[in-house]
C-alpha positions in Angstrom: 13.9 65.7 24.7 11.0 67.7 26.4 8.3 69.2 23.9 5.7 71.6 24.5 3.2 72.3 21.6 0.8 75.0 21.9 -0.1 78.5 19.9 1.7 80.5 21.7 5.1 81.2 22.5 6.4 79.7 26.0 6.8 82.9 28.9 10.7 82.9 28.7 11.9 81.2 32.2 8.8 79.0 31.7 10.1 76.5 28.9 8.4 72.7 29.0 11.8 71.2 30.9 10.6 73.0 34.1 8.1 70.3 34.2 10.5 67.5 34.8 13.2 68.8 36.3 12.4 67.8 39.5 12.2 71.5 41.2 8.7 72.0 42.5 10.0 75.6 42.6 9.9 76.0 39.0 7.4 75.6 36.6 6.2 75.1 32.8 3.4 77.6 31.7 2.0 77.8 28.2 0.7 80.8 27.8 -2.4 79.8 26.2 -5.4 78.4 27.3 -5.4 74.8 26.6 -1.9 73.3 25.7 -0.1 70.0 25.6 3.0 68.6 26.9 5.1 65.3 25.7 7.8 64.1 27.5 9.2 60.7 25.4 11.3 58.1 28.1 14.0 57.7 25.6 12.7 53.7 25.0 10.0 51.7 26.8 8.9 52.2 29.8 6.2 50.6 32.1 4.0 52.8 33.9 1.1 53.1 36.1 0.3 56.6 37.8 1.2 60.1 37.4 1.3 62.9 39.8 1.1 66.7 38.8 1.3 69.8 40.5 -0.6 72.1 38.9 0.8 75.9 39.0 -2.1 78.2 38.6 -0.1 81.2 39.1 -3.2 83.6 40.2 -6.1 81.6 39.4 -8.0 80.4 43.1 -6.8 76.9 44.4 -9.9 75.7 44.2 -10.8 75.9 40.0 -11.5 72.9 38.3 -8.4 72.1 35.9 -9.3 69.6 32.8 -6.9 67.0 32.3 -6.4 64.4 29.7 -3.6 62.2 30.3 -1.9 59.8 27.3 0.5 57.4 26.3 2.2 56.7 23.7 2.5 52.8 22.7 6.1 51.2 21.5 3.9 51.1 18.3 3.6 54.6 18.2 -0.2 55.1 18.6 -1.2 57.3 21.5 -4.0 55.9 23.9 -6.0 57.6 27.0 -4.7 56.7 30.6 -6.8 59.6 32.1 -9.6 62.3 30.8 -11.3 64.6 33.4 -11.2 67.2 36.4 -8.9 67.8 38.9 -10.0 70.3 41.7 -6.7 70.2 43.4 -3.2 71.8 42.8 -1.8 68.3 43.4 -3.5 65.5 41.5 -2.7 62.2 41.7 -4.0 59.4 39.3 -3.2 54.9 39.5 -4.0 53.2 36.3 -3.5 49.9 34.5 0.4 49.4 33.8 1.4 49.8 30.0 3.9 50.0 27.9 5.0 53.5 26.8 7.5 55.5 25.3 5.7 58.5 26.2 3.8 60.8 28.1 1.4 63.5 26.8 -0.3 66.3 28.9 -2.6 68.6 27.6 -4.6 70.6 30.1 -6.2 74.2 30.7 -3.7 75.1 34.0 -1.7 77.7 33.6 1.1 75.7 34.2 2.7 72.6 35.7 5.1 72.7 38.6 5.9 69.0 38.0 5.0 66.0 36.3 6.3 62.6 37.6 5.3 58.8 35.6 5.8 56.3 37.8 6.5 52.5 37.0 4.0 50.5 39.4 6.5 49.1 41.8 8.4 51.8 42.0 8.5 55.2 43.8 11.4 57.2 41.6 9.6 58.8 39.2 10.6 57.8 35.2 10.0 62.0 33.9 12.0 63.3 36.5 15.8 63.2 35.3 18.3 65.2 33.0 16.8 67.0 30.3 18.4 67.5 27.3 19.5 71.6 26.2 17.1 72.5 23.8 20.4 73.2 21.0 21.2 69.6 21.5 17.5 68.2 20.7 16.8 66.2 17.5 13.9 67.3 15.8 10.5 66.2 17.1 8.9 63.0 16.1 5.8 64.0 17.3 3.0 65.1 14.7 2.1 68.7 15.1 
């Protein structure tokens, strides 16, 4: 289950899958100035970078994108990997392994042509597989 939680509705073509489907050809765009996207593993994963490519449709290359990166714990609890500025349509962060069962985006691009979470010792990336249809999604267990 991909999620994308925002105020606005998502530009049909652009849903929040688009992110992880491993097609730097298509992309996920909000449609509102900041918004936020969690992608849950399906259990427990560890992980220790993330690489994005920003898709800033007609915005210059060279604008300064905020990003804050999270996990979420096998508790539950979201915690910050990453908070800051990427001047770059490909950013590319290492941190401290943990233990999540999530991811969670929230940035001011105007989209994301990809997000990949990486475990640390390994270079297939744990976002990047089969999504889910959207009919066939529970309902979110993520607090609105």
């Amino acid at each position: 289950m991909i999620e994308c939680r925002q105020s606005l509705e998502v530009p049909l073509g652009y849903e929040a899958a688009k992110a992880v489907d491993a097609n730097r050809s298509t992309s996920w765009r909000s449609g509102a100035a900041t918004a936020t996207l969690a992608i849950p593993f399906g259990g427990t994963r560890s992980i220790g970078r993330a690489d994005i490519q920003f898709d800033n449709g007609t915005q210059p290359t060279a604008q300064s994108i905020a990003v804050t990166l999270e996990y979420q714990n096998p508790a539950g609890a979201w915690a910050p990997v990453w908070s800051g500025t990427a001047y770059s349509q490909v950013w590319s962060r290492t941190f401290t392994q943990v233990e999540a069962t999530a991811i969670r985006l929230t940035t001011n691009a105007q989209g994301v042509g990809q997000l990949d979470v990486f475990s640390p010792l390994s270079a297939t990336p744990t976002t990047s597989a089969p999504m889910t249809p959207p009919s066939a999604r529970p309902k979110s267990k993520f607090p609105q």
